[in-house]
ZABA-109519 format. One line per 8 residues: number of its first residue (from 0); their letters; for each residue x negated, y, z of N, C-alpha, C, CB. Coordinates in steps of 0.1 Angstrom, whole numbers, plus 2048, in hexadecimal, padded with zeros to 3 digits. Atoms other than C-alpha are relative to their C-alpha. Glycine has a CB too. Example, Ala and Ser with C-alpha at 12.3 -4.5 7.8 and 13.67 -1.06 7.14 Angstrom:
// residues 2
0> as> 7F7:7F4:800:785:7D3:84E:7F7:80C:800:80A:800:80C ~ 809:7F5:800:777:7F5:847:808:80B:808:7FC:805:7F2
//
This chain:
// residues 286
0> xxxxxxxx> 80B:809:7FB:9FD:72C:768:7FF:7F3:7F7:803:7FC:80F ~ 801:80D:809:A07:70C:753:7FB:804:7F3:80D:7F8:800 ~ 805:7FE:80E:A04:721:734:7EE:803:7FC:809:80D:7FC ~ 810:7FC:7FB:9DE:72B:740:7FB:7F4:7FE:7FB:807:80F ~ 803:80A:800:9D8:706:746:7FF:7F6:7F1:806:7FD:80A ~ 7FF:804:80A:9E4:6F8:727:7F5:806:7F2:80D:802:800 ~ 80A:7F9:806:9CE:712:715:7F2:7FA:801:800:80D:805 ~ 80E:808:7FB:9B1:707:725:7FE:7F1:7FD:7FF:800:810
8> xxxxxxxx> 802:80D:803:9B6:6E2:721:800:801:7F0:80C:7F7:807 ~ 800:7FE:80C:9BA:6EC:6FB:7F5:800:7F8:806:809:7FD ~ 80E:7FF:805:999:6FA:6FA:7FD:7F7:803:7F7:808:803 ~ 809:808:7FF:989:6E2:70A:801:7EE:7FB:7FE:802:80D ~ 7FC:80C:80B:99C:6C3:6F4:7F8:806:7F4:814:7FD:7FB ~ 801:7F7:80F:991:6DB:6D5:7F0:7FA:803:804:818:7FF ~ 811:7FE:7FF:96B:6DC:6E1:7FC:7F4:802:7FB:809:80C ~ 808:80F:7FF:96A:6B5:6EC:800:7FD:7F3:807:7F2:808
16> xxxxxxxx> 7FD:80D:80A:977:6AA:6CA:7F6:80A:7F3:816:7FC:7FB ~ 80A:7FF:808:95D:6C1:6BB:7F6:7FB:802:7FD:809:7FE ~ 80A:80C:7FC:943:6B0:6CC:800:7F2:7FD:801:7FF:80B ~ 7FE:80D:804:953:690:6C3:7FD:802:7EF:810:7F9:804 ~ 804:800:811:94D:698:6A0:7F2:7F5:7F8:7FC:812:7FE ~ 80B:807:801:935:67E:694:7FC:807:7EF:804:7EE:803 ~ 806:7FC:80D:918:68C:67A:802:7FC:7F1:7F5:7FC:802 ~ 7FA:804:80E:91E:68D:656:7FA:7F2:7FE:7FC:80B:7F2
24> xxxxxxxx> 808:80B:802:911:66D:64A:7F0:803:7F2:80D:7F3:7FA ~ 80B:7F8:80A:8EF:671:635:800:7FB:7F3:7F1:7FF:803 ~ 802:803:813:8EB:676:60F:7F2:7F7:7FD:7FE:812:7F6 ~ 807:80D:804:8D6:659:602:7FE:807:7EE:80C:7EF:804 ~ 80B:800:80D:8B9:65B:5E3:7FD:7F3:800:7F2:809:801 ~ 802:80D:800:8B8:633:5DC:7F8:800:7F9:809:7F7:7FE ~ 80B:802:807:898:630:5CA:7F8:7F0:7FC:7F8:807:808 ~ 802:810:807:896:609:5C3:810:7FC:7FD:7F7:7F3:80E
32> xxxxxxxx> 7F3:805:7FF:8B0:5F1:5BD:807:7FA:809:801:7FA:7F8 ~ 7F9:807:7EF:8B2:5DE:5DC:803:805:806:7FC:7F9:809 ~ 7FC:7F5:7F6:8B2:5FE:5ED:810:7FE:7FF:7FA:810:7FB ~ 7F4:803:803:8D0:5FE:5DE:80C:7FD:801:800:7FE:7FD ~ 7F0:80A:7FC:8E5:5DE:5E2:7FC:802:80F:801:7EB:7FB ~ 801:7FD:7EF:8D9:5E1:605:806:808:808:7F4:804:803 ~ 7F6:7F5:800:8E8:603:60C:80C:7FB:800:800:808:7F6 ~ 7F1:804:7FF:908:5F6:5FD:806:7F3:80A:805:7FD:7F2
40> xxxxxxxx> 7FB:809:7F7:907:5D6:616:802:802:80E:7FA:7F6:801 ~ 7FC:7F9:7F9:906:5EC:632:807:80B:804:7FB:800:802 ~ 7F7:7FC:803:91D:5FF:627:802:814:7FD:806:7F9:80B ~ 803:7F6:802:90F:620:61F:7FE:805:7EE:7F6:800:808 ~ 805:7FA:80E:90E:620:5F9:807:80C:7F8:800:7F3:7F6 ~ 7FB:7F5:807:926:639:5F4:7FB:812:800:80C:7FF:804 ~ 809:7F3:7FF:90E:651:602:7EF:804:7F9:7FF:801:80E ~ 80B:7FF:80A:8F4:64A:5E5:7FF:80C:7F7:802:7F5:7F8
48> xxxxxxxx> 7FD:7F9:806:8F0:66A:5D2:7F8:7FD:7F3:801:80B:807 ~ 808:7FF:808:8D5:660:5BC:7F7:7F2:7FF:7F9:80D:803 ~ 806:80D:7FB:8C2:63F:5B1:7F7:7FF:7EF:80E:7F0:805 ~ 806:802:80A:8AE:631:596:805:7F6:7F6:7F4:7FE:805 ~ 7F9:808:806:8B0:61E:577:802:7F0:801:7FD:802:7F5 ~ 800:80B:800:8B9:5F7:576:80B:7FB:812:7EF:7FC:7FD ~ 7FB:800:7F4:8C8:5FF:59B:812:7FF:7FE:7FA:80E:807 ~ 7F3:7FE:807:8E7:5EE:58B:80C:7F4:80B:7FC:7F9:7ED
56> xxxxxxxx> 7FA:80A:7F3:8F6:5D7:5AC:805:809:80A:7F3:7F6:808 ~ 7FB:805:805:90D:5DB:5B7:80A:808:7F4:804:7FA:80A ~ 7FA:7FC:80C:92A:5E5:599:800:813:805:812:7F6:7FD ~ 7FA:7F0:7FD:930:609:5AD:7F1:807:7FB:806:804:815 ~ 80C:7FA:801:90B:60C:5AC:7F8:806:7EE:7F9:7F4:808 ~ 7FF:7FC:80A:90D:614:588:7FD:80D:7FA:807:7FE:800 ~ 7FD:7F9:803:91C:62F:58A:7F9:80F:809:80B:7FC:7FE ~ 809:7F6:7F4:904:644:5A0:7F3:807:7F7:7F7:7F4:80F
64> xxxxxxxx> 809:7F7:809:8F0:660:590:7EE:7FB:803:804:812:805 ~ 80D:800:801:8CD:656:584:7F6:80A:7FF:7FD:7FA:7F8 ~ 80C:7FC:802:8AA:665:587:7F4:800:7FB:7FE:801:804 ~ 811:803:800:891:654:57C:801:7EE:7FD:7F6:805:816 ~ 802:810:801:883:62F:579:7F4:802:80A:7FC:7F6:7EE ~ 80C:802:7F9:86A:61F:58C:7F3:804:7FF:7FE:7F6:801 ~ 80A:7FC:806:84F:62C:57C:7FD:811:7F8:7FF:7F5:7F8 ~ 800:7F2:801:859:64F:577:80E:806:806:7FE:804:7F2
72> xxxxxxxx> 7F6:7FA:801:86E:668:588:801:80F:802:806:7FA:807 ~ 800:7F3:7FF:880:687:58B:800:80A:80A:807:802:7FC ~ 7FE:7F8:7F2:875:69B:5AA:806:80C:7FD:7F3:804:807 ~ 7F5:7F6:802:885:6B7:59E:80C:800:802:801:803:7F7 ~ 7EF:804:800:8A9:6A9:59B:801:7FD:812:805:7EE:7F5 ~ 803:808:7F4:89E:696:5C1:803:80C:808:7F0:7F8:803 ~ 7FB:7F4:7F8:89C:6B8:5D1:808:808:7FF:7FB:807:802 ~ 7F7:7F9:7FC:8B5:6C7:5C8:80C:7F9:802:801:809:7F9
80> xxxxxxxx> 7F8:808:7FA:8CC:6AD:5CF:801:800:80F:7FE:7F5:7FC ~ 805:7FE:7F6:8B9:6B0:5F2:80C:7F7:80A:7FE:811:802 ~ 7FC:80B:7F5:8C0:691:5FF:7FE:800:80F:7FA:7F6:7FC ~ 805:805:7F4:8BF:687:623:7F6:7F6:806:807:7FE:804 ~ 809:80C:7FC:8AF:667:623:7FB:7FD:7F0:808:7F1:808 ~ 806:804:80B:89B:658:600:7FC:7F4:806:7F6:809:7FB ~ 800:810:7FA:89D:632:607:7F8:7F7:7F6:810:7F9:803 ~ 804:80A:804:886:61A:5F4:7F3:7F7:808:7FF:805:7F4
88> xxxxxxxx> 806:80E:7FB:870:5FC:5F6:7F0:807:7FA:808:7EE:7F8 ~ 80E:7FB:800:84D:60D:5FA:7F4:7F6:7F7:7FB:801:810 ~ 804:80A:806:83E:5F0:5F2:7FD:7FD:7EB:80A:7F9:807 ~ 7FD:7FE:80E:84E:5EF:5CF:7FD:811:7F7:810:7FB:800 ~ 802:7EF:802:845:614:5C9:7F0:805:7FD:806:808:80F ~ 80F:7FA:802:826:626:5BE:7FF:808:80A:7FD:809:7F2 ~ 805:7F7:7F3:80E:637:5D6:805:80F:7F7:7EA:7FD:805 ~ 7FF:7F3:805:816:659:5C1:809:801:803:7FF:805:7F5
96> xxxxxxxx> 7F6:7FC:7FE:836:656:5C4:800:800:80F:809:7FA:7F8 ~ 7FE:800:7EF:838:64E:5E9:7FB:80D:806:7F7:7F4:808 ~ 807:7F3:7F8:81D:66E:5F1:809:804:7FB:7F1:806:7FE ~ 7FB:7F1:805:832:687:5D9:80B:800:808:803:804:7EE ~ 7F4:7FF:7F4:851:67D:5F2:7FE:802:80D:807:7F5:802 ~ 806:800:7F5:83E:67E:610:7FB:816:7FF:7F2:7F1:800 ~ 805:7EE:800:82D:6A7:602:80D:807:800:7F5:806:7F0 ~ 7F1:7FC:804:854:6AD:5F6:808:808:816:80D:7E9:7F8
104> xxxxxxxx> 7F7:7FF:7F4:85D:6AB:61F:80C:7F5:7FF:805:811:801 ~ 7F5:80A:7FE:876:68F:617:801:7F5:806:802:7FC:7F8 ~ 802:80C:7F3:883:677:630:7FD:7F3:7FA:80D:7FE:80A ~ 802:80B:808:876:654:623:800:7F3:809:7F3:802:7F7 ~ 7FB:80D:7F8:887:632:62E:7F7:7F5:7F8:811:7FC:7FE ~ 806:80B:80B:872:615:626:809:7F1:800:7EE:7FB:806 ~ 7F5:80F:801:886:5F5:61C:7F3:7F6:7FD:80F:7FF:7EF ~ 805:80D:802:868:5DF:614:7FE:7F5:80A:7F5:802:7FC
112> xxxxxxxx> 803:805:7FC:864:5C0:620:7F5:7F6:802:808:801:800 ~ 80A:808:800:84B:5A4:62B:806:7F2:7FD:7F9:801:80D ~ 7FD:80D:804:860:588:628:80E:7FF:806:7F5:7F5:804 ~ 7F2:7FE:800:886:57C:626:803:804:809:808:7F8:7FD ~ 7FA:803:7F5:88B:575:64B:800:815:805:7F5:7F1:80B ~ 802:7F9:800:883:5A0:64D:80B:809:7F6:7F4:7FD:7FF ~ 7F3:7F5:809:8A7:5AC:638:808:802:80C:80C:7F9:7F0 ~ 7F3:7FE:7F1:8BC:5A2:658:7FD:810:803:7FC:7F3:813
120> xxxxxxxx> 803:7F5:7F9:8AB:5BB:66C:7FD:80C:7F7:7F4:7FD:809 ~ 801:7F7:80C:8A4:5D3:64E:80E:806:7FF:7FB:7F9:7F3 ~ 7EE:7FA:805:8CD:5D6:648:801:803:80F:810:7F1:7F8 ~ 7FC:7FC:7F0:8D3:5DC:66E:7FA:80E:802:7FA:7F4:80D ~ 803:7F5:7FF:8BA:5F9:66E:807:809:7F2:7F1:7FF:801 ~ 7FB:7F5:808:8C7:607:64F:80F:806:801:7FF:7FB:7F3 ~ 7F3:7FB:7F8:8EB:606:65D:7FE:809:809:807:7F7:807 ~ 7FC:7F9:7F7:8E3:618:678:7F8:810:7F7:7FA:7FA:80F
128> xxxxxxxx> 805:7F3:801:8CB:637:667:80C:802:7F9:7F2:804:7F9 ~ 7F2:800:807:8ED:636:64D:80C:803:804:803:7F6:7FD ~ 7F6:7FC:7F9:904:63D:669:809:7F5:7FD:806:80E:7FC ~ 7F7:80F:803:912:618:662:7FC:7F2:809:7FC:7FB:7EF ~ 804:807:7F9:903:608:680:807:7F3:801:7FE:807:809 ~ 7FE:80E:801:91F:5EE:684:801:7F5:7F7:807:7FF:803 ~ 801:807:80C:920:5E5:660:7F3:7F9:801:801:808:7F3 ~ 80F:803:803:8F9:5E2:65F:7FD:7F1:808:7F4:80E:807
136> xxxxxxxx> 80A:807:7FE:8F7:5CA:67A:80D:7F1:800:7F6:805:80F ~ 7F5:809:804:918:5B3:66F:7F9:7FA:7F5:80F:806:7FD ~ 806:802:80E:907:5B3:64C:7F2:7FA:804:7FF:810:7F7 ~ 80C:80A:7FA:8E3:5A5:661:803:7F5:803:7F9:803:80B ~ 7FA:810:7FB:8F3:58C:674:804:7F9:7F5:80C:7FF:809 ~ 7FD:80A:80F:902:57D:651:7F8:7FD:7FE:805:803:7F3 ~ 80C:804:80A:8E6:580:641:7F2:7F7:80B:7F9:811:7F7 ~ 805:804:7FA:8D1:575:659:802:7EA:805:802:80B:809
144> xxxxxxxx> 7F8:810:802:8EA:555:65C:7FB:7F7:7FA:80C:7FF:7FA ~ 7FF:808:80C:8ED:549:63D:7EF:7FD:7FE:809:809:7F2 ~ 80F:807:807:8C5:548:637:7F9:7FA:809:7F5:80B:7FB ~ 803:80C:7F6:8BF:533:656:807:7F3:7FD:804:804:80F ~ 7F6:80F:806:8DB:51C:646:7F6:7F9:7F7:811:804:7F3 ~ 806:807:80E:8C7:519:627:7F5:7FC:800:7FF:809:7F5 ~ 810:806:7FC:8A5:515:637:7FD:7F4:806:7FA:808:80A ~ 7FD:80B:7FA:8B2:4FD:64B:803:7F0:7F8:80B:804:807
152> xxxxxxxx> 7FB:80A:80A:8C4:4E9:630:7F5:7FB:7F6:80B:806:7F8 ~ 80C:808:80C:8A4:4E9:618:7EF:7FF:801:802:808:7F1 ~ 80F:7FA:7FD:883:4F6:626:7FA:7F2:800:7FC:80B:80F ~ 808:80C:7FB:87B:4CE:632:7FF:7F7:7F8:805:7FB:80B ~ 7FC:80C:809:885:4BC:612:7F2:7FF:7F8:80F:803:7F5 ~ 807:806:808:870:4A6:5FA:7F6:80A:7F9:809:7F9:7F7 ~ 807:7F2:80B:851:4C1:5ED:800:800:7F3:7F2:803:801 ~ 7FF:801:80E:855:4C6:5C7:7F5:808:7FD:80E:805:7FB
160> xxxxxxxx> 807:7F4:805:83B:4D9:5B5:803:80A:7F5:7F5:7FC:7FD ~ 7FC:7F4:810:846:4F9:5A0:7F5:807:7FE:80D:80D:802 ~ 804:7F2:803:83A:511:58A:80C:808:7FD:7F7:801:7F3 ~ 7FA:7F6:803:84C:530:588:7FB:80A:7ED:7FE:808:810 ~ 7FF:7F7:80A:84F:544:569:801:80A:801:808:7FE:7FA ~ 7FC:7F5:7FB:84B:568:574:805:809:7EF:7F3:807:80B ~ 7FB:7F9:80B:84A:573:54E:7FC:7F5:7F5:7F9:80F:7FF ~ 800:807:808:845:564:52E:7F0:804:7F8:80E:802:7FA
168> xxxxxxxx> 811:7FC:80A:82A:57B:517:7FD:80B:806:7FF:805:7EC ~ 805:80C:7FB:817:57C:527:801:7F5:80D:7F8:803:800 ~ 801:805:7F6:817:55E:539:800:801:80D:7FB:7FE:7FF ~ 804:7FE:7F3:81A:564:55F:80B:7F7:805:7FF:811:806 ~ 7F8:807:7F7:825:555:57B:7FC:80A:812:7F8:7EC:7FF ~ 802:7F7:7F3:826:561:5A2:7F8:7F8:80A:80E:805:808 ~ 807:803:7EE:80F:55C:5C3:805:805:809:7F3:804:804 ~ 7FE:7F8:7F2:81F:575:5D5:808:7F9:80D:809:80E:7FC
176> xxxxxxxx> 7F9:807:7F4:827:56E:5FA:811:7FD:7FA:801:80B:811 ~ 7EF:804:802:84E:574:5F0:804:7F3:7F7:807:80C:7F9 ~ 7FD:80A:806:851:55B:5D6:7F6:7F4:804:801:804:7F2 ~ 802:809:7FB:83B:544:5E7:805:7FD:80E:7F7:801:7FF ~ 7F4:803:7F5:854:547:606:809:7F7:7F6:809:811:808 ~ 7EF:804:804:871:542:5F2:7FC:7F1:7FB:80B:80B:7F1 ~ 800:80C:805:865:524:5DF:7FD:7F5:80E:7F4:801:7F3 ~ 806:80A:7F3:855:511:602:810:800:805:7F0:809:80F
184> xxxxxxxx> 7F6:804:7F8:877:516:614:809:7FA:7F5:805:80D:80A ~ 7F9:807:806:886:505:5F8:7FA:7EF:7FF:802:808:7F4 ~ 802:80E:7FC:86F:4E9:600:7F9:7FB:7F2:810:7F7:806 ~ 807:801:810:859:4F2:5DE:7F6:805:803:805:807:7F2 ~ 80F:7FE:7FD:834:4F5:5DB:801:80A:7F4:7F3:7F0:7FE ~ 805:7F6:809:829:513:5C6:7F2:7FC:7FF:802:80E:806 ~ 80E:805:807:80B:505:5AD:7FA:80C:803:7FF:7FB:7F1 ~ 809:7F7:804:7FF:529:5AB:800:807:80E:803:80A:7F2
192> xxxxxxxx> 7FB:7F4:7F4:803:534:5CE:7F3:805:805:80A:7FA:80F ~ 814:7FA:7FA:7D7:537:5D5:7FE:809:7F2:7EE:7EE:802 ~ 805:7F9:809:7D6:54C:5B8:7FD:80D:805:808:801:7F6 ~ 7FF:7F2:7F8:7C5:56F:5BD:803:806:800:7FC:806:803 ~ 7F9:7F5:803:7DB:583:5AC:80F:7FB:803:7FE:804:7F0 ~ 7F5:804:801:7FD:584:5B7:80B:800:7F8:802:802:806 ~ 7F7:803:809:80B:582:598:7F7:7FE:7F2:80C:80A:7FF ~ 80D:805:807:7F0:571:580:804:7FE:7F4:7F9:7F5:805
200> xxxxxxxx> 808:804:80F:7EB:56D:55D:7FF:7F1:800:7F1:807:7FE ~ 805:811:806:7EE:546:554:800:7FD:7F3:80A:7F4:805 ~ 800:808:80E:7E6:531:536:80B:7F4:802:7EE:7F9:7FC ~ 7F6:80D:7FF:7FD:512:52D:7F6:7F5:803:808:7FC:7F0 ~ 805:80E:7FA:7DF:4FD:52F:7FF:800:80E:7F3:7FD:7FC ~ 801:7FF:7F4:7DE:509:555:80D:7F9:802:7FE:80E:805 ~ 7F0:806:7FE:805:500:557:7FE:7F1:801:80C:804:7F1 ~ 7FD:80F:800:7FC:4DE:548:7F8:7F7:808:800:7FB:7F4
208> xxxxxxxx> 808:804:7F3:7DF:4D8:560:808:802:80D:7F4:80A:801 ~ 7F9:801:7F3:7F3:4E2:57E:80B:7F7:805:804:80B:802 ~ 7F0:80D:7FC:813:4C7:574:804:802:803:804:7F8:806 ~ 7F4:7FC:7F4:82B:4D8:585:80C:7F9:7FD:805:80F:801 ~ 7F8:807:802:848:4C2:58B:80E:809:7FB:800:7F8:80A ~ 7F0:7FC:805:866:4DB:584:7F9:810:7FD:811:7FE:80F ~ 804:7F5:801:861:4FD:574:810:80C:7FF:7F6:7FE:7F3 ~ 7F4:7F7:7FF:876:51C:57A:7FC:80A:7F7:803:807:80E
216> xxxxxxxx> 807:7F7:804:878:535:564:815:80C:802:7F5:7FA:7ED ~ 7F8:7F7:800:88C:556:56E:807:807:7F5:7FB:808:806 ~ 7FB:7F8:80C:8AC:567:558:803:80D:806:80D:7FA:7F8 ~ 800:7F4:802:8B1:58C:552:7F3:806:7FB:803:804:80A ~ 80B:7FA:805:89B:5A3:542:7F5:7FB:7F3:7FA:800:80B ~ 806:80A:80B:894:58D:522:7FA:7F5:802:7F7:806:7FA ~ 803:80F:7FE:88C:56D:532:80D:7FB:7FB:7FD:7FA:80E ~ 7F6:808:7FF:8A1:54F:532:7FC:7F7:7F4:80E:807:801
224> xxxxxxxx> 803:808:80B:8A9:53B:512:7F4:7FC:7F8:805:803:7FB ~ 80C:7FE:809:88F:542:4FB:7F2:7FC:808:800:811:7FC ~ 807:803:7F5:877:541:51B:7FB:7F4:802:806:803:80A ~ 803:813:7FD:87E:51B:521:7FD:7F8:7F6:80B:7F7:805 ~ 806:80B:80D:87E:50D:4FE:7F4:802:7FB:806:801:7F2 ~ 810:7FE:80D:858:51D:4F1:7FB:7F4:810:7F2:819:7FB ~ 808:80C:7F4:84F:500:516:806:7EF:7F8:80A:804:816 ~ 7FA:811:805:864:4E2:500:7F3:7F9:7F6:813:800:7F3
232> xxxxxxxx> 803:806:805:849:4DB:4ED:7F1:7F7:808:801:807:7F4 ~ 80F:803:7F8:82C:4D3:50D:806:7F3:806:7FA:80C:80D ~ 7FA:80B:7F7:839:4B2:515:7FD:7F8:80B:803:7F9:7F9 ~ 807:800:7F6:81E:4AE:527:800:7FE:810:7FC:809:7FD ~ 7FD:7F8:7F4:82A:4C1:543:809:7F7:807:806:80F:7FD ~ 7F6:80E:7F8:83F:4A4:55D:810:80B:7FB:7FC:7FE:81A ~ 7F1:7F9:800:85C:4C5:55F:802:800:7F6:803:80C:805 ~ 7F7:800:80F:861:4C6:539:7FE:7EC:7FE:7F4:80D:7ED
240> xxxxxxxx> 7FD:810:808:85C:49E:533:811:7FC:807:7F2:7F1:807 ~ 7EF:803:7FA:87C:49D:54F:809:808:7FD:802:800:80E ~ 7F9:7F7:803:88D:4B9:544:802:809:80D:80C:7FA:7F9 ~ 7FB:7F5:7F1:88C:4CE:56A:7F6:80E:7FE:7FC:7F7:814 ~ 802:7F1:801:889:4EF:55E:80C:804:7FE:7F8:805:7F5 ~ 7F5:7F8:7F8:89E:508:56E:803:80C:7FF:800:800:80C ~ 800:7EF:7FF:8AA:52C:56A:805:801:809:805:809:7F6 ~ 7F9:7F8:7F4:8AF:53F:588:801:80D:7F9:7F6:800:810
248> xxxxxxxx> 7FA:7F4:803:8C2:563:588:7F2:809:807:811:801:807 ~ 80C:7F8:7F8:8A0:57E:589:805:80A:80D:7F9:808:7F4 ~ 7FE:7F5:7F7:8B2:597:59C:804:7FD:80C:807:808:7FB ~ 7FD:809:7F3:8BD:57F:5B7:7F4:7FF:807:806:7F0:7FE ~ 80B:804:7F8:89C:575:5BF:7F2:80B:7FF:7FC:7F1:7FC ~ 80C:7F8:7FF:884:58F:5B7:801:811:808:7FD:802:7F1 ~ 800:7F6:7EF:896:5AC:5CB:804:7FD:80A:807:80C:801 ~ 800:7FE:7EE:895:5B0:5ED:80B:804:807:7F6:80A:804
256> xxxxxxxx> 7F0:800:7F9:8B6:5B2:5FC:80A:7F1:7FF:809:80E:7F6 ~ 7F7:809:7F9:8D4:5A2:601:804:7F2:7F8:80D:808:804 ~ 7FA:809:809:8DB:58C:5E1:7F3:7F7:7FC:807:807:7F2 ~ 80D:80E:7FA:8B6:578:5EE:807:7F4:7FA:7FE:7FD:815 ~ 7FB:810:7F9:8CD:560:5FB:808:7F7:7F5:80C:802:80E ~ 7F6:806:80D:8E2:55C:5D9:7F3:7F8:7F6:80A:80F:7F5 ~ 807:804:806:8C0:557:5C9:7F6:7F2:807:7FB:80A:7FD ~ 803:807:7F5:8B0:543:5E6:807:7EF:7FE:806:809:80D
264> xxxxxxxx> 7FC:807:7FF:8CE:52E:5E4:800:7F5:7F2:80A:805:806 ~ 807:808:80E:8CA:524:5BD:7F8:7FD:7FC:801:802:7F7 ~ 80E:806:807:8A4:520:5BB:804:7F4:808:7EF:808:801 ~ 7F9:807:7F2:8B2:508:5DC:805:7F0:7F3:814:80E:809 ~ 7F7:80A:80B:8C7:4F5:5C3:7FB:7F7:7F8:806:807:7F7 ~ 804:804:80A:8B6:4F2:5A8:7F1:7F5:807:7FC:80F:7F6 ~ 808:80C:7F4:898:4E0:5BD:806:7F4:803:7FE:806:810 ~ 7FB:806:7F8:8AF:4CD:5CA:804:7F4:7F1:80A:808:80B
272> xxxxxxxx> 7FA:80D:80F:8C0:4BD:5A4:7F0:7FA:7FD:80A:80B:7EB ~ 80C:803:804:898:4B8:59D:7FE:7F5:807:7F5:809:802 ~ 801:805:7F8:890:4A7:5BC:80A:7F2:7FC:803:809:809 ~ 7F5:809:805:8B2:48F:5B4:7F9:7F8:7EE:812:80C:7FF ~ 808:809:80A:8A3:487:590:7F5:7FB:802:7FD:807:7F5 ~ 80E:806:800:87F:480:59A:805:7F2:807:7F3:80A:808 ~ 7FA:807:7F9:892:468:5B5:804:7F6:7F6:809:806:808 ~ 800:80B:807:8A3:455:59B:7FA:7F9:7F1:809:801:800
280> xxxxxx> 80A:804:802:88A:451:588:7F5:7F5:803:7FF:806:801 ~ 807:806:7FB:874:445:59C:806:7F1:808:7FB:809:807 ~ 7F8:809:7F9:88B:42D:5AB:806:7F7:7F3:80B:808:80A ~ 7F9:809:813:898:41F:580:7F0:7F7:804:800:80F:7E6 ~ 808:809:808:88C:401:57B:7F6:800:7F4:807:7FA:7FD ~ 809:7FF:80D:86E:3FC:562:807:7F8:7F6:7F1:7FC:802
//
């Protein structure tokens, strides 16, 4: 009789703890870059099987087999990898590419956003389709934190007026909501922010008509140095007569995920040393 019982209790330990079995976790197609670091802040990046080029954040993310770039890829390789989920930022994506994943039958996560305060809750949902639900929403609440710290700390200060530098040749600068968020909660006016293109074509004489008191101009991707010195000779311009021209890190602030706040926090900064020069300045004796 005990040996009958014991049997039974065997199966039925055997059969709960197959039930307890929790689902594999899903194979991931990261198709942007923020998709990306995003993934890995919720703690799913090891289930990336496939991503695109430049999708170089963080160091592991390297080493993750490519397909494609933004502007072309390999549906071929995509299906037979036969991912579970295909996570990118729609937004940043071509309508072709989005339909041929949608005709494919592939499951498609959208990461885009409308604006910063929209990653919190973005990482919390991606934890959970990830099977990383408590990471996702440990990793919101931080992030969510820290960018009420920083909003708090600078959104109300002294307004400065920037131009941004989106590229060099040609000439552009940005309107888009995002970089006209980020610059306002830094407590900066964006000169070009009624423009109708959101990412426009300027002249220098526009630049030197608009005055902008501090100018940013983004590194990576062949900005930076070279970038700021062909602006030393407009002296014109208040930000080159004072010298508050600033490079921020592009990949901080132009994708959409978690290293916002790293970018956020240095355009932040840099506003802020401007702000302090025009101050004493204005305050020197004549």
């Amino acid at each position: 009789m005990l040996t009958r019982f014991l049997v039974i209790w065997l199966l039925v330990g055997l059969s709960g703890a197959v039930w307890a079995q929790k689902p594999p976790f899903p194979r991931i197609a990261a198709l942007t870059p923020h998709s990306v670091e995003l993934l890995y802040q919720v703690g799913a990046g090891d289930q990336i099987i496939a991503t695109i080029d430049y999708a170089d954040y963080p160091q592991a993310a390297r080493q993750i087999r490519r397909i494609g770039r933004h502007d072309e890829l390999d549906f071929e390789a995509l299906v037979q990898l036969q991912p579970d989920l295909v996570v990118l930022g729609i937004s940043d994506t071509s309508r072709h590419f989005v339909e041929r994943l949608n005709a494919l039958g592939l499951t498609v996560v959208d990461t885009s956003v409308a604006s910063i305060a929209d990653i919190g809750p973005l990482m919390a949902s991606l934890g959970q389709q990830t099977g990383h639900p408590q990471q996702g929403q440990r990793a919101a609440a931080a992030f969510t934190e820290q960018y009420q710290r920083l909003l708090d700390r600078y959104q109300h200060r002294a307004p400065v007026t920037v131009f941004y530098q989106l590229w060099s040749t040609p000439l552009m600068t940005a309107s888009s909501a995002w970089m006209d968020e980020l610059i306002g909660s830094c407590g900066g006016v964006n000169l070009f922010a009624d423009a109708s293109a959101e990412y426009p074509q300027v002249s220098i004489e526009q630049v030197i008509s608009a005055s902008p008191q501090v100018l940013i101009v983004p590194t990576n991707h062949g900005l930076g140095g070279n970038s700021i010195a062909m602006w030393q000779q407009w002296s014109e311009i208040p930000a080159i007569d004072k010298g508050l021209v600033f490079e921020v890190n592009s990949d901080w602030l132009h994708r959409t995920g978690p290293r916002i706040l790293l970018g956020m926090e240095q355009l932040c900064q840099s506003l802020d040393q401007a702000r302090e020069v025009l101050r004493s300045k204005k305050e020197a004796p004549m």
